[in-house]
ROLUMZA-78234 format. One record per residue (C-alpha): residue number from 1; residue in three letters; x, y, z. Coordinates in steps of 0.001 Angstrom, whole numbers, plus 500000, padded with zeros to 6 digits. Layout:
BEGIN
   k   r     c1     c2     c3
 NUM ALA      X      Y      Z
...
END
This chain:
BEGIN
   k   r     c1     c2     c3
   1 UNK 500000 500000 500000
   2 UNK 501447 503070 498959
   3 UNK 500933 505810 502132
   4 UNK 500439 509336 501296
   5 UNK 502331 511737 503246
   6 UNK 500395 514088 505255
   7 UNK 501814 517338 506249
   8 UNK 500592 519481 509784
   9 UNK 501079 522432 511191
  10 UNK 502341 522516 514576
  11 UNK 499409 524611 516908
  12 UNK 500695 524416 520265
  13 UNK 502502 527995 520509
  14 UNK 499524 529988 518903
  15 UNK 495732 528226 519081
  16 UNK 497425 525635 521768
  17 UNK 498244 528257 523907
  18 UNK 495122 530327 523519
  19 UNK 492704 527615 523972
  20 UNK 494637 526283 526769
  21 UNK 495495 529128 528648
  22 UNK 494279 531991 527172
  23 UNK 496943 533111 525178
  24 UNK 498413 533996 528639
  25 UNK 501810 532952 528380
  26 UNK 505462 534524 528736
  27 UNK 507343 533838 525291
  28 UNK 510327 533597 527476
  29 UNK 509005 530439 529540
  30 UNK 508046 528449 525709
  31 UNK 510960 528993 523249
  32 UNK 512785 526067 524659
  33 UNK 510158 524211 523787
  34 UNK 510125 525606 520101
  35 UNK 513730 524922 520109
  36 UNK 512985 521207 520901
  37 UNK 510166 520753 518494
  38 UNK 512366 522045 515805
  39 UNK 514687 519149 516771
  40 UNK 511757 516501 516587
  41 UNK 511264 517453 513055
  42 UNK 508866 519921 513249
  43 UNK 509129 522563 510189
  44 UNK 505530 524077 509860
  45 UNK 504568 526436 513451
  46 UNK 501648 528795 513899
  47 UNK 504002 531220 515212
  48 UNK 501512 534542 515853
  49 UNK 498532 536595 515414
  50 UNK 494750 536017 516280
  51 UNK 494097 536895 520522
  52 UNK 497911 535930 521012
  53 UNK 498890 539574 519489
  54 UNK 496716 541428 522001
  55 UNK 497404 538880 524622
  56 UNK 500678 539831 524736
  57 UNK 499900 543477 524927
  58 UNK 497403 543116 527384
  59 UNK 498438 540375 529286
  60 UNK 501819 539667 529022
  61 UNK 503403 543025 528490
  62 UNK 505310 542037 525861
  63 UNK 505859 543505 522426
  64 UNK 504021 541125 519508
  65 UNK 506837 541904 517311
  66 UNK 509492 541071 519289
  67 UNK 507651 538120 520396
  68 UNK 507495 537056 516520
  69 UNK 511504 537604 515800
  70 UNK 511806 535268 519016
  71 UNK 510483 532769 517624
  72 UNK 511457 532689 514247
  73 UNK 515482 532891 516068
  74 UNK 514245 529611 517950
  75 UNK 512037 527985 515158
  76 UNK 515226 528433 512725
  77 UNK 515578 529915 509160
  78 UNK 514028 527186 507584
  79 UNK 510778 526569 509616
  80 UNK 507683 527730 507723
  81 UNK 505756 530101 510211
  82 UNK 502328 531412 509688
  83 UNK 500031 533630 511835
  84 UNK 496097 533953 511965
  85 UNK 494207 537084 510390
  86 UNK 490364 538053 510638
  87 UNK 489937 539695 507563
  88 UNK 489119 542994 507764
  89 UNK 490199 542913 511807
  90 UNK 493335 541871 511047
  91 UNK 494730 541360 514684
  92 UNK 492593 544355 516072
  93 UNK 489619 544942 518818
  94 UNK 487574 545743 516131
  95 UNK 487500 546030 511946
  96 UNK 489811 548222 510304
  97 UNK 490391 550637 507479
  98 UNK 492708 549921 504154
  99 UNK 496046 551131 505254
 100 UNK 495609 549654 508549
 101 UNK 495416 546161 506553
 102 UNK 498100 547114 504428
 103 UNK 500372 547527 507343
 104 UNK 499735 544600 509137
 105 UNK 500950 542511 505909
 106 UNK 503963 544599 505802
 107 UNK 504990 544777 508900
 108 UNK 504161 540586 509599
 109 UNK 506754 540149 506723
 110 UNK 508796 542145 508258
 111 UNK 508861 540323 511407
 112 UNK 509569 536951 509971
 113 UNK 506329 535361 509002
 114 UNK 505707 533596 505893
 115 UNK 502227 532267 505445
 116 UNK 499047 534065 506573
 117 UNK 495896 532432 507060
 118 UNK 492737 534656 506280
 119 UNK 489028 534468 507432
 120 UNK 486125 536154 507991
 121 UNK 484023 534653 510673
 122 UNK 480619 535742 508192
 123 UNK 481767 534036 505464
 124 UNK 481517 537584 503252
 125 UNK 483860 537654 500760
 126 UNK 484221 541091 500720
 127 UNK 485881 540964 504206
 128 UNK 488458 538880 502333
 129 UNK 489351 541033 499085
 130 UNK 491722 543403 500014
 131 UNK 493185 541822 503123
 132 UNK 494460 538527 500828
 133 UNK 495386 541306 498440
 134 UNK 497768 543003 500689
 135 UNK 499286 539762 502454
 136 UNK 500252 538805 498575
 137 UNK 501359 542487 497925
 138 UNK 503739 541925 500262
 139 UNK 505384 538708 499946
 140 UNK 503834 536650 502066
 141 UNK 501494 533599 500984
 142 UNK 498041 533781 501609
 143 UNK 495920 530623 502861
 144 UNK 492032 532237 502251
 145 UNK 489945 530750 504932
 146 UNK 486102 529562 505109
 147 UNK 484758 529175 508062
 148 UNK 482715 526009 509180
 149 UNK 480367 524782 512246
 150 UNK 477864 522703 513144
 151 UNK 474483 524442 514298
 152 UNK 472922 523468 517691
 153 UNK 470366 520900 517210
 154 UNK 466999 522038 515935
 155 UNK 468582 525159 514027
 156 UNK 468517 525507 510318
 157 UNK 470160 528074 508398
 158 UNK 473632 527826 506515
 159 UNK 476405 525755 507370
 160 UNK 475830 522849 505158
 161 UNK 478352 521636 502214
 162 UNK 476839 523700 499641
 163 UNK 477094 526704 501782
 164 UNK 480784 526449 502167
 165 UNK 481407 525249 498467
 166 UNK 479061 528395 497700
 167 UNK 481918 530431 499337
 168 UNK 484623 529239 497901
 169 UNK 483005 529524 494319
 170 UNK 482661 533085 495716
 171 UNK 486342 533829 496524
 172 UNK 487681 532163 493159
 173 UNK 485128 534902 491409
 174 UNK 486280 537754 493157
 175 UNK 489741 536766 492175
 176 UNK 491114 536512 495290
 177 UNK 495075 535893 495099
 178 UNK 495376 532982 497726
 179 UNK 498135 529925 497627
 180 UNK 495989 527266 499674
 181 UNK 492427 527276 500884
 182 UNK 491702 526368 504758
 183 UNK 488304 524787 506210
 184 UNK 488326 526147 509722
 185 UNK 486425 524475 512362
 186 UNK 487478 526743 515400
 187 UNK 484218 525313 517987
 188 UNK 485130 521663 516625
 189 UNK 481782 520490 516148
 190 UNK 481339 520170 512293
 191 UNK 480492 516182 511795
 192 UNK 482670 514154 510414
 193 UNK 480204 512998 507333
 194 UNK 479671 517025 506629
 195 UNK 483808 517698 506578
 196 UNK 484076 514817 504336
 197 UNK 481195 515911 502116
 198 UNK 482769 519900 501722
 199 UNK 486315 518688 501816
 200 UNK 485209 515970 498445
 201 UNK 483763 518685 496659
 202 UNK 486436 521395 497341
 203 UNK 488978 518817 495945
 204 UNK 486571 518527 492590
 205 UNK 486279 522753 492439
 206 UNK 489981 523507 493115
 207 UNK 491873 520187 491337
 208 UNK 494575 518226 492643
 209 UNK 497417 521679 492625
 210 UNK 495711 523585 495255
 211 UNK 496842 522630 499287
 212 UNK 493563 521899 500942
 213 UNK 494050 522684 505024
 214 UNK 491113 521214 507478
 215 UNK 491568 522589 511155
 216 UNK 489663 521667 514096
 217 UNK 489349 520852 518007
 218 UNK 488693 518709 520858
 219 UNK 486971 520106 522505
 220 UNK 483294 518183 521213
 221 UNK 485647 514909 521249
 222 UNK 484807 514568 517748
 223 UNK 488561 515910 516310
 224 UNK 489870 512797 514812
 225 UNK 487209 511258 513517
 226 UNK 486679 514863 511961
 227 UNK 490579 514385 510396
 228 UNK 490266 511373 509023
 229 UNK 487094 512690 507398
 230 UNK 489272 515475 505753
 231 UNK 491735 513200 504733
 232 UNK 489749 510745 503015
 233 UNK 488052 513534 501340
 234 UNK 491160 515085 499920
 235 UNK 492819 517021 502411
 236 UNK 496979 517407 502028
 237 UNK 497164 519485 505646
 238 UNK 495722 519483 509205
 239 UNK 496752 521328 512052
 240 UNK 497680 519604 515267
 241 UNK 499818 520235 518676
 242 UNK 501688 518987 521783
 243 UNK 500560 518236 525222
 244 UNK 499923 519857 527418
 245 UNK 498241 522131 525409
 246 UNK 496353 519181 522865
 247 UNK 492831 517572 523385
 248 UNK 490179 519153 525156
 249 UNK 489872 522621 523664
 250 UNK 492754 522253 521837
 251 UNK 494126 520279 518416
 252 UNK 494382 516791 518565
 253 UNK 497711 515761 519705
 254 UNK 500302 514705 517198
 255 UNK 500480 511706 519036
 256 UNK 497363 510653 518780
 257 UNK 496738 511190 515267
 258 UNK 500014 509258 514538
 259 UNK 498421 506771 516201
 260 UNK 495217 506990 514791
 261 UNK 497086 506994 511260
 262 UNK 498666 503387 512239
 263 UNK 497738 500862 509528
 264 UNK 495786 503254 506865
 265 UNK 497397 504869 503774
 266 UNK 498168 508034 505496
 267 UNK 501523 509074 507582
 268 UNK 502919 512062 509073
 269 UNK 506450 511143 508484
 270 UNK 507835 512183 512149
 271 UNK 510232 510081 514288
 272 UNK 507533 509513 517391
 273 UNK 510133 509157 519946
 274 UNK 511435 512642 519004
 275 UNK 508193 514263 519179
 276 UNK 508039 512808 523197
 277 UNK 510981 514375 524106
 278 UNK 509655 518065 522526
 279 UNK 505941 517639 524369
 280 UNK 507904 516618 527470
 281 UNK 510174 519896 527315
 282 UNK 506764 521958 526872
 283 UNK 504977 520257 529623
 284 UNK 508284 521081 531516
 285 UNK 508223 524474 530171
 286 UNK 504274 525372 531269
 287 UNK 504565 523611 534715
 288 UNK 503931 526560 536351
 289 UNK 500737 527981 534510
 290 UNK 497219 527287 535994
 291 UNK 495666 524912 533248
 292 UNK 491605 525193 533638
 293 UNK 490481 521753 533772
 294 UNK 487842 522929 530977
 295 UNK 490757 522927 528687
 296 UNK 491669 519801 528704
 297 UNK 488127 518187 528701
 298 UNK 486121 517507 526008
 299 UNK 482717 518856 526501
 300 UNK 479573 517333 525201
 301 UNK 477289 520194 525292
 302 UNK 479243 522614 523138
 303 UNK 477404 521122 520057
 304 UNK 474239 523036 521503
 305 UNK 477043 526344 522082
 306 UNK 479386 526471 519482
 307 UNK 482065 528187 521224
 308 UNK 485743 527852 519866
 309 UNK 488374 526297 522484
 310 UNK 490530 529487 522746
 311 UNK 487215 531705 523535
 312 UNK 485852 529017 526143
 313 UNK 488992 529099 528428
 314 UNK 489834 532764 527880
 315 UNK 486239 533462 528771
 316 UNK 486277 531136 531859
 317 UNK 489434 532862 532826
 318 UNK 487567 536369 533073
 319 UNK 484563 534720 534655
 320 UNK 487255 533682 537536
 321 UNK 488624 536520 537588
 322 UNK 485298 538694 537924
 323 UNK 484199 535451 540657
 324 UNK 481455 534359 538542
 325 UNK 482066 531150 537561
 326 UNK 479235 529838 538928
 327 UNK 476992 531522 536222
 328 UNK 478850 529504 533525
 329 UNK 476424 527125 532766
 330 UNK 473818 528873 532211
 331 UNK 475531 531525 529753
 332 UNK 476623 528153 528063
 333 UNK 472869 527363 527845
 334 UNK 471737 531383 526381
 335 UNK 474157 530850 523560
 336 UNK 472019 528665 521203
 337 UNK 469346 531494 520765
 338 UNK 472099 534390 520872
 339 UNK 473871 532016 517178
 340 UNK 470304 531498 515934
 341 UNK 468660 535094 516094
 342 UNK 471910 536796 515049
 343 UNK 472351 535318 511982
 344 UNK 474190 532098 511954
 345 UNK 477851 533830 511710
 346 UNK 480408 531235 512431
 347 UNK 481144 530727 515716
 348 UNK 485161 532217 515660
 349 UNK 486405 535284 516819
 350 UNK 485232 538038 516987
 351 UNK 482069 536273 516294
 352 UNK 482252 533652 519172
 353 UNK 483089 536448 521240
 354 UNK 479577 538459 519690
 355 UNK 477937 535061 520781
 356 UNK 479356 534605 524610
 357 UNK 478862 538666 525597
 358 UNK 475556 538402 524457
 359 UNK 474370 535388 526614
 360 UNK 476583 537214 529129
 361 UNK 474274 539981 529015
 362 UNK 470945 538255 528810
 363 UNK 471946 535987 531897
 364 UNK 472979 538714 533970
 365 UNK 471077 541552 532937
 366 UNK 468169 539222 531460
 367 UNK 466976 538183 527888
 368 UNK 467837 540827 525017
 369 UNK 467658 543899 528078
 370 UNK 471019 545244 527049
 371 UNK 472426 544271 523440
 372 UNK 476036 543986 523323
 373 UNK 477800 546349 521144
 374 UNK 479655 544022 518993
 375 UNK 476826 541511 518714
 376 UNK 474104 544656 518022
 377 UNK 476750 546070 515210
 378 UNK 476881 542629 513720
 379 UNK 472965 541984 513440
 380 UNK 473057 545499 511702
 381 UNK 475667 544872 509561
 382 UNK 478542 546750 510463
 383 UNK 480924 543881 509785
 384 UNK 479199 542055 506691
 385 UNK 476338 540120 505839
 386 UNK 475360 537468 508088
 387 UNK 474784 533794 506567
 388 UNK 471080 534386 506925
 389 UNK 469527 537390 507828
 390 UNK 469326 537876 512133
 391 UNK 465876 537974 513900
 392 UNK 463787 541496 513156
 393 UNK 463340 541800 516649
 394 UNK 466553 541552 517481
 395 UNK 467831 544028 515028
 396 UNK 465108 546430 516426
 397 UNK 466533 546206 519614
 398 UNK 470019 546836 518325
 399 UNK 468977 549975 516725
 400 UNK 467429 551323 519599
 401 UNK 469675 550364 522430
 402 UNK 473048 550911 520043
 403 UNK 471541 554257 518367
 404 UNK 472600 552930 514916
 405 UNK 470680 552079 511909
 406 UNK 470901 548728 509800
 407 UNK 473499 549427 507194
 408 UNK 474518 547432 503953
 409 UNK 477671 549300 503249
 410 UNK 480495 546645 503177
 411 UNK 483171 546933 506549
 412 UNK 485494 548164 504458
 413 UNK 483432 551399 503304
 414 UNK 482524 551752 506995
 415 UNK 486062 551923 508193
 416 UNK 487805 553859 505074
 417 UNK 485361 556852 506484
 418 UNK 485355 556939 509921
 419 UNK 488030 559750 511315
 420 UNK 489270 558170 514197
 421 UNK 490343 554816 511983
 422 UNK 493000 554338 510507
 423 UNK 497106 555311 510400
 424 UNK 496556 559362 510885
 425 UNK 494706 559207 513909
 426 UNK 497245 556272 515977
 427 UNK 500414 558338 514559
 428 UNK 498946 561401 516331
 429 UNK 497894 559800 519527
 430 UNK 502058 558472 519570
 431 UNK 502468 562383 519264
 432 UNK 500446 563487 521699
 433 UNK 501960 561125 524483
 434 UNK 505442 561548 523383
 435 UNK 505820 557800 522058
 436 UNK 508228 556900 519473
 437 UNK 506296 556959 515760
 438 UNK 507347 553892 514509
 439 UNK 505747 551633 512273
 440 UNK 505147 548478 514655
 441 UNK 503929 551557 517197
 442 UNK 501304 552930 514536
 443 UNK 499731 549645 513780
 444 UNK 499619 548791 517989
 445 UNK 497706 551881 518810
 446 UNK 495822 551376 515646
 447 UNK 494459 548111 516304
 448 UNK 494576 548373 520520
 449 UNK 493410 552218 521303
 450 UNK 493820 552957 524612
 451 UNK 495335 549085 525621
 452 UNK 498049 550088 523213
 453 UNK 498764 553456 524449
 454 UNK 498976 552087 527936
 455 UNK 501419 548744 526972
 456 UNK 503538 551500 525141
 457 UNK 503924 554218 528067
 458 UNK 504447 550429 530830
 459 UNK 501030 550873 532442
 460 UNK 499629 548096 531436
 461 UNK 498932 545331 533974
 462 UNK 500364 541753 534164
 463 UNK 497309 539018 533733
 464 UNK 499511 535939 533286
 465 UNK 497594 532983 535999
 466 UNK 500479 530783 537492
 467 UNK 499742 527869 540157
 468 UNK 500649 529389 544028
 469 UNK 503090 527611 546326
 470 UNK 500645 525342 547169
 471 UNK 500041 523781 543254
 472 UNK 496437 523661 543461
 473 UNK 494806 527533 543258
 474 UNK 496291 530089 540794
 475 UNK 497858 532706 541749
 476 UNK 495817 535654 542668
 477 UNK 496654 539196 541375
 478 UNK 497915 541639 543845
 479 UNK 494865 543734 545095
 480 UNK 494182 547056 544201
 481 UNK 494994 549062 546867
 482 UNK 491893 550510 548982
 483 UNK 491878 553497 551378
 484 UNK 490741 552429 554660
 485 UNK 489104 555511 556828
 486 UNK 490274 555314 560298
 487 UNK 487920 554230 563103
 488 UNK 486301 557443 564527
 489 UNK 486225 558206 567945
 490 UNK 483250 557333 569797
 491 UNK 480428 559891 568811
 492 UNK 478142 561221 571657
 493 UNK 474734 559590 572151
 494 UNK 472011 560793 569359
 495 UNK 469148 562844 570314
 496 UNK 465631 561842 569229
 497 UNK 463251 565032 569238
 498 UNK 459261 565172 567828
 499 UNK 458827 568304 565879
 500 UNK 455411 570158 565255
 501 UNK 456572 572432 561975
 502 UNK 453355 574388 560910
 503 UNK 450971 572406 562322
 504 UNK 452730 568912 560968
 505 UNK 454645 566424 563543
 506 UNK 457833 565492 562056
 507 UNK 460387 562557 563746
 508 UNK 463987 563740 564289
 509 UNK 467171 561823 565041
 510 UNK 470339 564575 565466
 511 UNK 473427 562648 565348
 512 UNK 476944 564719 565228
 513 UNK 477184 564539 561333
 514 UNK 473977 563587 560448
 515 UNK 470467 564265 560432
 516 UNK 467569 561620 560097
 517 UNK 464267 562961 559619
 518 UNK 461103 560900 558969
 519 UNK 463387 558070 558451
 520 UNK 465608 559698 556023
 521 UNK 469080 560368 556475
 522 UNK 470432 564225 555362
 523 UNK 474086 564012 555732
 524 UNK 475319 567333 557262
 525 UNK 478327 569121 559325
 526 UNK 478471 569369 562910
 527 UNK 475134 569866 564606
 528 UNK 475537 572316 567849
 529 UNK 473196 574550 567243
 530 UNK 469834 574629 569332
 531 UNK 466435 575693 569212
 532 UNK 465984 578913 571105
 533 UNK 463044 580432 572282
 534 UNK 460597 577509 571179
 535 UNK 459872 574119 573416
 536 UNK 460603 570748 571995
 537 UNK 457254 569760 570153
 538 UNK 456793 573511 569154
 539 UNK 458494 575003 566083
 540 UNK 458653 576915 562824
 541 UNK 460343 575821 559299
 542 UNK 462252 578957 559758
 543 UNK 463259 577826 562894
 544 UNK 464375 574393 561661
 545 UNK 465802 576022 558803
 546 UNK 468048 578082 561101
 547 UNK 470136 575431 562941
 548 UNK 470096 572942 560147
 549 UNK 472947 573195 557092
 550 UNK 471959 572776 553645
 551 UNK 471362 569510 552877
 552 UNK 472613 567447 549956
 553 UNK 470860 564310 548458
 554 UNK 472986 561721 547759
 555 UNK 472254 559132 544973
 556 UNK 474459 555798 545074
 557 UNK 475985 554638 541355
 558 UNK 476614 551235 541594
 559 UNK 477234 548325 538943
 560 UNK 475391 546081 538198
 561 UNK 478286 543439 537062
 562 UNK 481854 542368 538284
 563 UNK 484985 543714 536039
 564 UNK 487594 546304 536081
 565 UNK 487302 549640 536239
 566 UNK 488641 550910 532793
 567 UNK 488035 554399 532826
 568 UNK 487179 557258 535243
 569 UNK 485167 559542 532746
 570 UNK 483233 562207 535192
 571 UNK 485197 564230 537653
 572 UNK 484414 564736 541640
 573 UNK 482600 568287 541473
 574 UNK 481490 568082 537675
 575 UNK 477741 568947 536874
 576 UNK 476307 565733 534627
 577 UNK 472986 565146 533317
 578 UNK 470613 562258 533942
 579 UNK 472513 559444 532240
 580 UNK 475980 560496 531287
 581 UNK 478789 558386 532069
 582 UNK 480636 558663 534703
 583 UNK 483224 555726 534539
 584 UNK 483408 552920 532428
 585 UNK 483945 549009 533410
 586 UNK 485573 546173 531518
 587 UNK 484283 542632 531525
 588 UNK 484308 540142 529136
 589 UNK 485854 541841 526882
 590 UNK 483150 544328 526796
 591 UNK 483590 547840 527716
 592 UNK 480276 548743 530360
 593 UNK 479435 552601 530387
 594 UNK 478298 553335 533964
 595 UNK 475950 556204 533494
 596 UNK 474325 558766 536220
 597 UNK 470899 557591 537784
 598 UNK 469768 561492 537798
 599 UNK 470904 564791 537331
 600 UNK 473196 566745 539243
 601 UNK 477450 567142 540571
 602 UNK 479299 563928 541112
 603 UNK 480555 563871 544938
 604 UNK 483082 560884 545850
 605 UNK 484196 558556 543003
 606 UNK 485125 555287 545538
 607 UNK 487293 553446 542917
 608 UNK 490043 553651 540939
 609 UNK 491408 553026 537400
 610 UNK 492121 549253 537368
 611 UNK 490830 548213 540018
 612 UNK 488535 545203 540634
 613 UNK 484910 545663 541430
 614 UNK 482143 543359 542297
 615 UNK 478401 543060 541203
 616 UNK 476714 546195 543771
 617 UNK 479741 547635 544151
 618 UNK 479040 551472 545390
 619 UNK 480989 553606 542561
 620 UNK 480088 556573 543146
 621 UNK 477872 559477 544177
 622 UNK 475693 561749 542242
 623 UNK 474692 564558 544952
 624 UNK 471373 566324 544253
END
């Protein structure tokens, strides 16, 4: 039997480590591990790009450029490295303009990369035009990407074979310049018969020239069978990693597709003893990160939530770190109406994270009450066209909450014409804050706003979760640091006094800073004065009015979920109307405006930028 060699890209150091851990990982603590996988054998890494360039910055406080000429000095100068792209996001928070795209294919070149692979997590070609034509522009090949999941049970729309081929047929008449085609299962729950089915008639479009890719996870326990599907229907490449960062939400080990392989007409063509010694080294090399036990379990219910491994365990890290775990589950259970009303988008970032902020929302703030941004701008379509058009109501609401109407201008328009996109704007923010005006600077504060202001002037904030002392619980960030009030001397006994004011009794409790009347509390200065000339239960308002200070009302701002605080927008003092913001929180990736209850001058803000708050926390006052 003549065996057909099968080539595979090596995952662990990109999609391994983000669906492991995060993406929260020191580049310092892996490159050994590089090192040693380039000894096994291994020529073909996933070297960058995706959540692992913010990570970095956000995280990690590391440089994504340096980290990429890292690892092409430990991969060698013959290893083939490739990073991720998201279209029209490129790398970013959010979609970009043209020369934003442009850069990041020059400046990936640049930095030592060789192969780019391309999505859009829509499926809209459009997304796909000019970023493939810039990654060729500049030297680099291009591996165009459709996007592929299975729908929770009991939805229709989409995501069948002819979809996909539809797709493809789509990109080959747009005349996309591409040098392979990928089939990217990022929630790993496409079925086996369907990946044979697309991958068969791919084969038939394309011929037998064109490298056909299939990716795919764990983490539905369905990976190899899904491999072997894509082999037997023509696939020449699959993507898989080392342990500890394989199964579970991550690629299928390399081991265990080897051994999978054993007796059938494929082969990887590695030396298996090598590869032990390399997934030994990284399990050496990651001893001391927390490893979720979610990612490295499959999970039988995430055909009913798509959700791709590296967004489950990133967004089980927040939900630790905001100490809601707890409501897991049933976010996990929202996110099968969140994929079905909003369109049918593929479940990969940013979509998956679209899908997960928007179940986040309707389990904590309850069903469709606050419309994420991202997921509201998608139903509208600000990024593309959706697979299917999203639920009416649901775009209603977006409208309304978001302030935006439906729009069927392509991302691309969208971005070209918005002012603060784009190359101009980041190079003047670098001026402003006196930052150096490179290139790899522009295209970080481009892409990462604020975060990338922050990483550049070293005030960003370490987020990397290693196991304590003790090896069980990770490592808990240093608190933010809280003023405590000292305890106040004892205060003198309050005095409780009827009033008759005008012919109306009134209940009074005079306490030294404090006034309580009718059972409501007017906070005041020191209370010495008396009432002269009346008796107890006898008195006028202007008498009242005499020994009491001018009263303030004070109105509590609190939130209404755990995160960070982000931003401090309002200033103690400042006049604000009814519903302006005063600060603004991060969770889940979302950025929460926290917005005044009523009119009127902010008194105390009682937190801090960065600091950790809790659902009730008091913020703030608004004093009336």
């Amino acid at each position: 039997m003549t065996l057909k060699k099968i080539d595979f890209m090596c995952t662990a150091f990109r999609d391994g480590f983000q669906s492991a851990y995060g993406a929260r990982v020191f580049s310092r603590d892996y490159l050994p591990a590089v090192e040693a996988a380039r000894d096994a054998g291994i020529h073909y890494f996933e070297a960058g790009g995706g959540a692992t360039f913010q990570s970095l910055l956000f995280y990690c406080q590391e440089n994504p450029f340096d980290q990429m000429d890292a690892f092409r000095r430990a991969a060698g100068e013959q290893a083939t490295l490739q990073t991720l792209a998201r279209g029209v996001n490129v790398v970013g928070l959010e979609s970009q303009p043209s020369d934003v795209i442009w850069l990041h294919a020059q400046l990936f070149k640049k930095h030592g990369i060789d192969v780019i692979r391309n999505f859009d997590a829509l499926n809209d070609v459009n997304n796909l035009i000019h970023s493939g034509k810039c990654i060729v522009e500049a030297g680099l090949k291009h591996q165009v990407c459709i996007t592929i999941m299975e729908l929770p049970p009991g939805c229709t729309g989409a995501h069948d074979a002819p979809f996909y081929i539809a797709t493809l047929k789509k990109i080959l008449d747009a005349g996309i310049p591409f040098d392979s085609v990928c089939f990217k299962d990022a929630s790993g729950t496409a079925v086996p018969s369907k990946v044979h089915k697309t991958i068969q008639q791919a084969r038939k479009l394309l011929g037998n020239e064109v490298n056909i890719h299939f990716h795919t996870h764990e983490t539905a326990g369905i990976g190899v069978a899904a491999y072997m599907a894509a082999l037997e229907g023509g696939a020449d490449t699959i993507d898989l990693s080392l342990a500890p960062c394989s199964g579970g939400t991550c690629q299928t080990d390399v081991i265990v597709m080897w051994h999978a392989l054993r007796g059938s007409r494929f082969d990887l063509g590695i030396d298996v003893d090598k590869i032990r010694v390399a997934e030994e080294t990284l399990k050496e090399c990651m001893r001391d990160y927390f490893l979720p036990p979610e990612a490295t379990a499959v999970e039988p219910l995430i055909p009913w939530s798509p959700m791709p491994g590296g967004a489950l365990t990133a967004n089980t890290q927040m939900l630790r770190d905001n100490g809601i775990m707890d409501r897991y589950p049933e976010i996990i259970k929202a996110m099968s109406e969140v994929v079905r009303k909003g369109g049918f988008g593929t479940s990969v970032t940013p979509v998956s994270q679209f899908y997960f902020q928007q179940a986040f929302n309707n389990v904590i703030f309850g069903p469709w009450k606050k419309i994420a941004e991202g997921y509201g701008q998608m139903v509208l379509g600000y990024f593309g066209k959706t697979p299917v058009p999203a639920d009416p109501e649901v775009i209603r609401l977006a409208s309304e909450q978001l302030k935006l109407p439906p729009t069927d201008k392509t991302a691309l328009e969208l971005n070209d014409s918005d002012p603060v996109k784009g190359l101009a704007p980041a190079h003047e923010l670098l001026y402003k804050e006196n930052l150096p005006e490179t290139d790899e600077n522009i295209f970080i504060v481009a892409t990462c706003r604020d975060k990338g202001i922050k990483f550049l002037k070293g005030q960003g904030e370490l987020g990397v979760r290693k196991i304590s002392e003790s090896g069980k619980e990770p490592e808990k960030a240093a608190p933010s640091v809280v003023a405590v009030m000292p305890a106040p001397a004892a205060a003198p006994v309050p005095c409780s006094i009827s009033l008759n004011i005008d012919g109306q009794l009134y209940d009074m409790k005079v306490e030294p800073d404090a006034v309580i009347l009718n059972g409501n509390r007017y906070q005041v200065g020191s209370v010495t004065s008396t009432i002269r000339g009346h008796s107890p239960h006898s008195a006028s308002a202007q008498d009242l009015a005499a020994i009491l200070p001018v009263t303030e009302k004070k109105i509590e701002v609190k939130t209404q979920l755990p995160g960070k605080v982000y931003k401090i927008v309002a200033k103690p003092g400042s006049a604000v109307k009814a519903n302006a913001i005063i600060l603004v929180i991060e969770a889940m990736k979302m950025e929460i405006e926290i917005r005044a209850p009523a009119e009127g001058r902010v008194g105390e803000i009682l937190v801090s930028e960065g600091q950790q708050v809790s659902t009730g926390q008091l913020l703030a006052y608004i004093k009336q």
